[in-house]
C-alpha positions as CSV (number, residue, x, y, z in Angstrom):
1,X,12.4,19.2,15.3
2,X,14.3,19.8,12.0
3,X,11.6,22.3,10.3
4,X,13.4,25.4,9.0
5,X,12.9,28.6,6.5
6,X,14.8,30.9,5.3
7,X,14.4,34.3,3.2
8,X,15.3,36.0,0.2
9,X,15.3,39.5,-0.4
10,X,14.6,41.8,-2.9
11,X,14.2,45.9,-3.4
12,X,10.8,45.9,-3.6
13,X,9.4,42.5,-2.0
14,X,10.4,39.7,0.8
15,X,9.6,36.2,-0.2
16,X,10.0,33.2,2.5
17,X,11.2,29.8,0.7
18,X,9.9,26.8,2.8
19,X,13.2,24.3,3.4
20,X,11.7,21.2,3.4
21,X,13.1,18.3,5.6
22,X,12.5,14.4,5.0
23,X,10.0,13.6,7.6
24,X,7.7,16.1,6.0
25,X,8.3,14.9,2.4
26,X,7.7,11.3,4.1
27,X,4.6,12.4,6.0
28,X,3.3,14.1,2.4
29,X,3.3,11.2,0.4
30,X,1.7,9.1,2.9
31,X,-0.8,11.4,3.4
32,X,-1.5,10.9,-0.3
33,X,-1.6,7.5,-0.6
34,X,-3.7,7.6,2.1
35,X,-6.2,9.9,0.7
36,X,-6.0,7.8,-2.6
37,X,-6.5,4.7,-0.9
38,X,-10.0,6.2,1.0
39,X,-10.6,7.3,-2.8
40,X,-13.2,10.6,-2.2
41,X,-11.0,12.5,-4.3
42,X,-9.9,10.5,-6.8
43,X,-10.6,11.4,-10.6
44,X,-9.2,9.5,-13.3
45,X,-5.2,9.5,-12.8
46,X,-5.4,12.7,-10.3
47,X,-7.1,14.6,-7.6
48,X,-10.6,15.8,-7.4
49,X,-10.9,19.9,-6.3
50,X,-10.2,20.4,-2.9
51,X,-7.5,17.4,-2.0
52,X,-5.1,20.1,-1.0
53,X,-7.2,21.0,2.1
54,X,-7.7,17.6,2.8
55,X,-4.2,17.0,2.7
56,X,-3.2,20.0,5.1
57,X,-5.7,18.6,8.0
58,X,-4.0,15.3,7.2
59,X,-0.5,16.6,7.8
60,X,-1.5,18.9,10.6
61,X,-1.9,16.0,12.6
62,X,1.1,14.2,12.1
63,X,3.1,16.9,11.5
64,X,1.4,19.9,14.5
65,X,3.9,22.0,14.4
66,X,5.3,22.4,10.8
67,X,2.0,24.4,10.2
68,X,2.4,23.5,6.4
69,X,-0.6,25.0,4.3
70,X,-2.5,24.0,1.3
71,X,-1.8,27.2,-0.5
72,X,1.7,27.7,-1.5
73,X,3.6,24.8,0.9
74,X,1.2,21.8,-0.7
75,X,1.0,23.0,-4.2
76,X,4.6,23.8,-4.1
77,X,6.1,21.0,-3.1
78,X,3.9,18.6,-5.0
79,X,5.0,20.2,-8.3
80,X,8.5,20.1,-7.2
81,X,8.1,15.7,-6.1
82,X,6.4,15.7,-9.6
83,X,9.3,17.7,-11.3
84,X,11.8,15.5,-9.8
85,X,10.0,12.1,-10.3
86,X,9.9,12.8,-14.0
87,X,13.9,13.4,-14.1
88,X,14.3,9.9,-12.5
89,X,11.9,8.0,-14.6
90,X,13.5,9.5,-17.7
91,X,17.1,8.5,-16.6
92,X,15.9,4.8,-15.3
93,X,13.9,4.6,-19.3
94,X,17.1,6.0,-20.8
95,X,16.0,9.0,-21.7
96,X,18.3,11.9,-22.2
């Protein structure tokens, strides 16, 4: 389907940057809610240890073939939904 990546060079190392389509970011955050709702990794208002492996079986079986991994697809793009959210709750509050 619509999974893509793309890479960016430099002299002395090759990073890949994930592109991240919507199914996937849809996919993620129900895979979340999900694991919130079944509540064995909840602590307080976050995650216990060890969600993000939980979370890439989740996703590897709605998502086979996007072969999205804990360690750096997960983390990444949670910190970047995080990032994001924040800007938009601050603009709806008035803020900045």
């Amino acid at each position: 389907s619509g999974f893509s990546q793309s890479s960016v060079s430099s002299q002395s190392f090759r990073v890949t940057i994930r592109k991240w389509v919507l199914e996937e970011d849809v996919a993620l955050v129900a895979c979340m809610v999900d694991l919130h709702n079944v509540g064995t990794f909840n602590a307080d208002t976050r995650f216990k240890a060890g969600y993000l492996n939980e979370l890439e079986k989740m996703l590897e079986k709605v998502l086979p073939h996007a072969m999205l991994k804990a360690k750096p697809n997960l983390e990444s793009r949670i910190r970047t939904l995080k990032r994001v959210w924040l800007i938009i709750y601050d603009m709806l509050r008035g803020k900045k």
